[in-house]
C-alpha positions as CSV (number, residue, x, y, z in Angstrom):
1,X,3.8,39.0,18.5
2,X,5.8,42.6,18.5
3,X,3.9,43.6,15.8
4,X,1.0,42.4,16.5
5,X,0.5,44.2,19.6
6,X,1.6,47.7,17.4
7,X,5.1,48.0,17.6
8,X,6.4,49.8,14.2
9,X,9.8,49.2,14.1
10,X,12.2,46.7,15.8
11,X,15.5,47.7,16.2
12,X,18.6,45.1,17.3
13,X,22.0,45.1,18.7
14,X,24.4,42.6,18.9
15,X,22.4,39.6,20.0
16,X,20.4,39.4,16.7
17,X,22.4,36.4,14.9
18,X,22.4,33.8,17.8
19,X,18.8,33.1,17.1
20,X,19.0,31.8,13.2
21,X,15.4,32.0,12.8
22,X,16.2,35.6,11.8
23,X,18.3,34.5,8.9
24,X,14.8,33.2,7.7
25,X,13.0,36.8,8.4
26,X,15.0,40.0,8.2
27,X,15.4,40.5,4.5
28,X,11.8,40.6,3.7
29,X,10.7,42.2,7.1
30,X,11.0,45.7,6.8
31,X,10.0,46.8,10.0
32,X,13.4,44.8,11.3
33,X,16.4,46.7,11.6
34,X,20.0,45.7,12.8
35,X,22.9,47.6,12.8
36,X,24.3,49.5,10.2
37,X,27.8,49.1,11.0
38,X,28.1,45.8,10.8
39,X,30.9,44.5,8.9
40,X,30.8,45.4,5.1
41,X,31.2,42.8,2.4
42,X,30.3,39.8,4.5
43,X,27.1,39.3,3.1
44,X,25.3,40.6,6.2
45,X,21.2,40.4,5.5
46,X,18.9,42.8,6.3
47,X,19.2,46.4,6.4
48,X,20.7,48.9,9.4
49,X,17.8,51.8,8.4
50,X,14.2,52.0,7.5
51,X,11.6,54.7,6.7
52,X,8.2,54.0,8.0
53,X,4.8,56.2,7.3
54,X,2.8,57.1,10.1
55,X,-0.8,59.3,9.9
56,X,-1.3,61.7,7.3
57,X,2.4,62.2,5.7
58,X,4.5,62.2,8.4
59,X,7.7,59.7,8.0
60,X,10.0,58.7,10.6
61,X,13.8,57.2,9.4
62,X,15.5,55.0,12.3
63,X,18.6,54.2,12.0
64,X,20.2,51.1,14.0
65,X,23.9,51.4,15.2
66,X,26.3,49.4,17.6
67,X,29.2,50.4,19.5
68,X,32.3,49.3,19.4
69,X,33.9,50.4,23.3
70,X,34.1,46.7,25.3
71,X,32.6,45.4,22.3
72,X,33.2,43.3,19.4
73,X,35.3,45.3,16.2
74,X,32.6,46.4,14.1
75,X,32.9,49.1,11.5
76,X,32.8,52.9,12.9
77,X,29.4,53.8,14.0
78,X,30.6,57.4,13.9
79,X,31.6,57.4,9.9
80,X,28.7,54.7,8.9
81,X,26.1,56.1,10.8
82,X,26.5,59.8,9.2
83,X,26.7,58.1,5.5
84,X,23.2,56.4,6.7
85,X,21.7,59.1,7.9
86,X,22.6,61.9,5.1
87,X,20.5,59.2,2.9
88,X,17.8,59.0,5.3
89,X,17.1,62.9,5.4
90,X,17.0,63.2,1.7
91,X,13.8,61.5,2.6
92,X,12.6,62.7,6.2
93,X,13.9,65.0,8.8
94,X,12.8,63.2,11.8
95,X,15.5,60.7,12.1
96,X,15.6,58.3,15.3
97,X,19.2,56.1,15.9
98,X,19.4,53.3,18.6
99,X,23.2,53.5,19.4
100,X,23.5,49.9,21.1
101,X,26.6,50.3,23.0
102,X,28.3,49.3,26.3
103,X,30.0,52.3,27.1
104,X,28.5,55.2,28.4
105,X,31.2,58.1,27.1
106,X,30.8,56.3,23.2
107,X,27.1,56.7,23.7
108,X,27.3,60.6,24.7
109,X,29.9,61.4,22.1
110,X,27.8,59.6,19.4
111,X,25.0,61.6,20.8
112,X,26.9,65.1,20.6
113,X,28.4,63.9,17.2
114,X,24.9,64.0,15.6
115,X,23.6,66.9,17.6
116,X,21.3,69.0,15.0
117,X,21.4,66.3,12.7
118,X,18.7,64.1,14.0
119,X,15.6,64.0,15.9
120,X,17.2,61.8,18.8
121,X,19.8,59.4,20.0
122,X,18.5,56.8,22.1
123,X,21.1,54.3,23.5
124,X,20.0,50.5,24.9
125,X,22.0,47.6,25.6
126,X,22.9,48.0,29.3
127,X,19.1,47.0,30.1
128,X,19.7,49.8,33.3
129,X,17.6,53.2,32.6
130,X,19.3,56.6,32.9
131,X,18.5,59.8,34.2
132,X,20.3,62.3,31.7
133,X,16.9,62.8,29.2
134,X,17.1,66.4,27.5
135,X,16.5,67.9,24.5
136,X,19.4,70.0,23.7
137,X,19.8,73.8,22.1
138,X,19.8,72.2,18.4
139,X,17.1,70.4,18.7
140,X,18.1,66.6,19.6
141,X,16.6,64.3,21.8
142,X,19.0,61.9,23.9
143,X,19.1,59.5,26.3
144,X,22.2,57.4,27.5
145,X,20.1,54.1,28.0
146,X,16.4,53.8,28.0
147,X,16.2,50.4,29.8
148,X,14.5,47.4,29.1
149,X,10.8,45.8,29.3
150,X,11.1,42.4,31.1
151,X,11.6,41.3,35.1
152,X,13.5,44.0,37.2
153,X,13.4,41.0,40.3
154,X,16.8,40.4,38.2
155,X,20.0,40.6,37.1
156,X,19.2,42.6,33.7
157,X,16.2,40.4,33.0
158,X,18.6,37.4,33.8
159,X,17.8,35.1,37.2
160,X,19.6,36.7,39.9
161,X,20.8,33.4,41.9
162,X,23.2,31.5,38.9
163,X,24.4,35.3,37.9
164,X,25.5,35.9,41.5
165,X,26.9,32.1,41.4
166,X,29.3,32.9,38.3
167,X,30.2,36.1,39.8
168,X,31.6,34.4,43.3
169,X,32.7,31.4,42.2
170,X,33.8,32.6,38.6
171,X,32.8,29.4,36.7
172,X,29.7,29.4,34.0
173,X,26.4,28.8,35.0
174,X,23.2,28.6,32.7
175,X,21.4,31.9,32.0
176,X,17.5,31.8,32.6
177,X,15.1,34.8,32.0
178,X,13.6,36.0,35.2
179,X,10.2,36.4,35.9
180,X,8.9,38.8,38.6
181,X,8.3,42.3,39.2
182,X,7.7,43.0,35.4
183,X,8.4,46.8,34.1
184,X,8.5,48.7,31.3
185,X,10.9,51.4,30.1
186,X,10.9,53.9,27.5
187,X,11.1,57.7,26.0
188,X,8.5,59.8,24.9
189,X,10.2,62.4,22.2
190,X,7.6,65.3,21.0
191,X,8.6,66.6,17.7
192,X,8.3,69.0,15.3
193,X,7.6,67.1,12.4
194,X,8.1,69.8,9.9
195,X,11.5,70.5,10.9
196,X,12.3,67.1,12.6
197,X,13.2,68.4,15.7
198,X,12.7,67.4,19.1
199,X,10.5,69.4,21.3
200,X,10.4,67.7,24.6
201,X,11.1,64.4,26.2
202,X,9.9,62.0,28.8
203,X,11.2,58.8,30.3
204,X,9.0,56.3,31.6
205,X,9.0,53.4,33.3
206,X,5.8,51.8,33.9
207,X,4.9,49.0,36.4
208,X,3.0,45.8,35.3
209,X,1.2,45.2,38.0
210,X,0.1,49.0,38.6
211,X,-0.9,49.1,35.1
212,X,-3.0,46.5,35.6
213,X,-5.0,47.7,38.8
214,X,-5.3,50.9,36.9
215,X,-6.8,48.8,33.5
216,X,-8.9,46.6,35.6
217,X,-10.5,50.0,37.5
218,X,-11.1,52.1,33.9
219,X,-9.1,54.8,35.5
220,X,-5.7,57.0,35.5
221,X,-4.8,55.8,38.8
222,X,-6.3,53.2,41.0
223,X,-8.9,54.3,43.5
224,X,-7.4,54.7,47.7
């Protein structure tokens, strides 16, 4: 449905496995990425990078990645993800990585780690946007966490009532996806696609229902 709607590329994190109709997908869908670092010699499927064609003959390499701070032990995101993307350049300069990662100081080091050597470092996971956008003096886009899309009448996307249960009375309850007040998050990264830089960047956060007034009217904004 992702796709269908235009979405190029879909990146993951650590959740991708627990639905096993993936296991039926991800090797012959190129336009699926999961991490790179995920263990090696475990017979992971699918791949942690892709290069994908846009107009004219303009490529764009993304490269997947997870943390490992409050997070499961997977391989070095660091050491894997500069092996992936030397063999992404060799191909393209304009190089995107989605660090998924809990921790917000892994996420800004990984960033200044690949400062100059990519086109941007975008984190997710945390579902929460933040407010530290910039294009730095090399030439790198970055982001700590660019959100979600889904219900912000939530606890991250979740149904606010069992999470606040759990938390009180610190015994399980069932997780159900919210519904209300619908929003969604993202960056906007200009680049320089000759030397796969970034130029400029802009985070957005759209509302659902705003967007729709606006859709419904034909205009930029809706009318007083």
């Amino acid at each position: 449905e992702l796709f269908e709607v235009g979405v190029d590329v879909l990146t993951n994190g650590n959740h991708i496995w627990k639905n096993r109709d993936v296991f039926q997908i991800i090797d012959r869908e190129k336009r699926i990425v999961r991490p790179a670092n995920l263990p090696e010699g475990v017979g992971v499927p699918g791949r942690g990078s892709g290069i994908y064609s846009l107009s004219g003959s303009v490529k764009v390499g993304v490269v997947n990645l997870v943390g490992r701070v409050f997070m499961p032990p997977y391989d070095c995101p660091f050491r894997v993800g500069k092996r992936v993307v030397d063999e992404v350049r060799q191909q393209t300069p304009i190089v995107f990585i989605d660090f998924h990662a809990e921790a917000t100081s892994e996420k800004n080091a990984l960033g200044w780690y690949f400062d100059g050597q990519v086109t941007a470092v975008i984190g997710t996971h945390t579902h929460v946007p933040t407010a530290d956008e910039r294009v730095t003096a090399a030439g790198t886009a970055y982001q700590t966490d660019v959100g979600m899309t889904g219900p912000f009448d939530s606890v991250i996307g979740v149904r606010k009532e069992p999470v606040i249960e759990a938390m009180i009375k610190m015994m399980p309850t069932r997780h159900e996806p919210a519904k209300g007040d619908l929003k969604l998050c993202g960056l906007i990264v200009d680049v320089d696609p000759a030397r796969g830089r970034a130029t400029g960047v802009e985070r957005v956060l759209v509302d659902y229902d705003d967007y729709q007034t606006e859709k419904r009217w034909g205009l930029g904004r809706p009318p007083p």
